[in-house]
N, C-alpha and C positions, 0 to 999 in steps of 0.2 A: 386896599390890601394888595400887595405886590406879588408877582407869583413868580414861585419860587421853582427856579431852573438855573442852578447851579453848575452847570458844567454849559458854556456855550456852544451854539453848533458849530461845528468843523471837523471838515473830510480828515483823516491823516492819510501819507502817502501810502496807501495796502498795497502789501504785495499782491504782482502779479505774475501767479505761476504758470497759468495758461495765455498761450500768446495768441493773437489774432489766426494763423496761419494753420493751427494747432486743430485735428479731424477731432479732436475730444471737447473742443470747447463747443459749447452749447446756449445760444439764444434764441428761444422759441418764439420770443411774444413780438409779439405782430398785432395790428388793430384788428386785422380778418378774425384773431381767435377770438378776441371778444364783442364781436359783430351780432354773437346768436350762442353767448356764454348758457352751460348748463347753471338751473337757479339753484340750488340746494338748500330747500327750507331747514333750518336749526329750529325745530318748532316742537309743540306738544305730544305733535304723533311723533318727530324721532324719540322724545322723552321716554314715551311711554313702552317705543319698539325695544328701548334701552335698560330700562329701568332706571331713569336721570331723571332730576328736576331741571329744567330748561323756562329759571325763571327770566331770563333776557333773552327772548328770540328772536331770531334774524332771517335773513335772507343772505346765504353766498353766491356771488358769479365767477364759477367756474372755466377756467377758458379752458378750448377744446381746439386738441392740433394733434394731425395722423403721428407725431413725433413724439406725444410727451402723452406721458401715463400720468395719472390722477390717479390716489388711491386713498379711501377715505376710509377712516380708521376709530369709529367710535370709542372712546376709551372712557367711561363710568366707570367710578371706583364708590363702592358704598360708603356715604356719609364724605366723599370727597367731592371738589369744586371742578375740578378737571372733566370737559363732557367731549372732546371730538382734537382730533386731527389730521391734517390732510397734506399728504403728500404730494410732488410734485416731481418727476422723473424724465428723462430724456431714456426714447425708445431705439435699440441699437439693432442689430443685424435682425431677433428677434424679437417678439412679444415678452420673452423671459431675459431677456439683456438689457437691464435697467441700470442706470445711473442717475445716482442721488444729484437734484439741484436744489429743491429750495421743500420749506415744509411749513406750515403753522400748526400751531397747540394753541386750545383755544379753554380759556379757563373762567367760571364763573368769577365775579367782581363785585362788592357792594360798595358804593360810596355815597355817600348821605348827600339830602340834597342843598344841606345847609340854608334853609329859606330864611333862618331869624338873623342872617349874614348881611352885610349892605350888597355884597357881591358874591353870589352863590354861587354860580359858575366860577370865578376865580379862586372860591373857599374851594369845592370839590377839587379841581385842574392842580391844587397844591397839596392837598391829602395823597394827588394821584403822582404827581412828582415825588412828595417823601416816600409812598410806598417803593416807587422802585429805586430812588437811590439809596434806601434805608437797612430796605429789606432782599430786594431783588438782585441787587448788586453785589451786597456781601456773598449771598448764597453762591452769586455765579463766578466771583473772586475764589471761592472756598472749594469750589471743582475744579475750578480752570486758574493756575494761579500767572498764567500772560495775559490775563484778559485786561483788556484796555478800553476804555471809553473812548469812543468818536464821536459822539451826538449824542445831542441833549436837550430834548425844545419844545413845546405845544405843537400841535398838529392839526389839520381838518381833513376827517375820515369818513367819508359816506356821509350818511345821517346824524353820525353823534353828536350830542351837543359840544363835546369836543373832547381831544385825543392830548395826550402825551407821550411822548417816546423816548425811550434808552438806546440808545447802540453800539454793542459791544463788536469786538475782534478778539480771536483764538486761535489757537490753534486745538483742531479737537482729533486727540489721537485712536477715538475710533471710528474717524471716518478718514486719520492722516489727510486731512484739508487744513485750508485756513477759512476760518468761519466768520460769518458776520450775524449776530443776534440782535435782532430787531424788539425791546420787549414795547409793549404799545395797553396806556390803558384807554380804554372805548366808554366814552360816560355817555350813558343811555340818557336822550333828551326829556323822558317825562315820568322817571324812576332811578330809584338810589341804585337798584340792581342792573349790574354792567358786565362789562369782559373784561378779560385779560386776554391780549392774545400774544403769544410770541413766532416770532417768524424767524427762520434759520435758511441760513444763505449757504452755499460753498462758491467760494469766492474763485474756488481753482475754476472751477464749473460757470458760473456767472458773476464775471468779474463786477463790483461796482465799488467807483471812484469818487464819487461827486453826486450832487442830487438828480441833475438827472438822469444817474444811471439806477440808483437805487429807485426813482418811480418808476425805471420798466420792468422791472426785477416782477416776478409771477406775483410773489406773494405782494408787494405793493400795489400791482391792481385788483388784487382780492378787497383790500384791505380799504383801496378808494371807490371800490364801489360797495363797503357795508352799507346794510340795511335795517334795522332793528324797525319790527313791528310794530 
């Protein structure tokens, strides 16, 4: 069975609005922040602090730097999939002078494990592919209608037994940036239940061109060191 990734990977040229030179541009990540990263268990006890089912839990590593604010945003909606998101901001003159750079939303995911398959991992990895060109896609065409596809491809993320990813560009007029949407499914190595997580960039903010600049981006080291329990 062939898995099905339909759009091939490649950068397009993104604009950039913030230049090297520029006191607004902002790149925090450095090895030092995640030397002695905060863990953030996604686990039973946040479920229950919540009132969420937290049937796929994990472990987040947090980087930590006197510049950049974290701010972690539980968000359960009864009888919905959506359980947590976390912010990621660059710290200015004060503690209340924040500017948005990067953020994930982090969404329950079921995908079956397909065992009566010759290749179960490749059946899941293309369930997880149609999901977001099928469904994820149109939705984010249907808000944003310059969205464009850059990237299109399986992935290897922490623990999972493997990842696929979308990657859109926008323009999103209520934050007037130009955005980069990372949507990424996480298949849990020894269960159908998974994530979804999506990760939002501002690209004025932290520019990324090429891969690797999108692996130094926050939310890409979030994302390479998942952990599922």
């Amino acid at each position: 069975m062939k898995l099905i990734l339909c759009l091939a990977m490649s950068f397009l040229a993104l604009p950039a609005h913030a230049q090297a030179d520029d006191p607004t541009l902002f790149n925090p990540v450095t090895a030092s922040q995640f030397e002695d990263p905060r863990i953030f268990p996604l686990d039973a006890a946040f479920g229950a602090e919540h009132g969420v089912a937290i049937p796929a839990p994990s472990d987040l590593y947090l980087p930590q730097h006197d510049q950049l604010h974290v701010r972690i945003i539980p968000t359960p909606v009864p009888g919905g999939a959506e359980v947590l998101a976390v912010e990621f901001s660059a710290i200015g003159a004060s503690e209340d002078d924040l500017t948005f750079l990067e953020n994930i939303q982090i969404t329950d995911a079921r995908i079956p494990m397909f065992e009566d398959q010759d290749d179960p991992l490749v059946a899941r990895l293309n369930l997880a592919a149609s999901l977001l060109q099928q469904q994820f896609y149109p939705a984010w065409l249907a808000a944003f209608p310059d969205a464009e596809p850059v990237g299109f491809e399986g992935v290897e993320l922490g623990n999972s037994a493997a990842a696929v990813h979308l990657m859109i560009t926008y323009r999103d007029p209520r934050q007037q940036a130009i955005m980069l949407t990372r949507a990424v499914v996480l298949l849990h190595p020894d269960q159908p239940e998974s994530l979804f997580v999506t990760a939002n960039i501002d690209l004025d903010r932290v520019p990324v061109t090429d891969a690797a600049s999108l692996a130094g981006t926050l939310t890409s080291r979030v994302l390479n060191a998942w952990t599922f329990h």
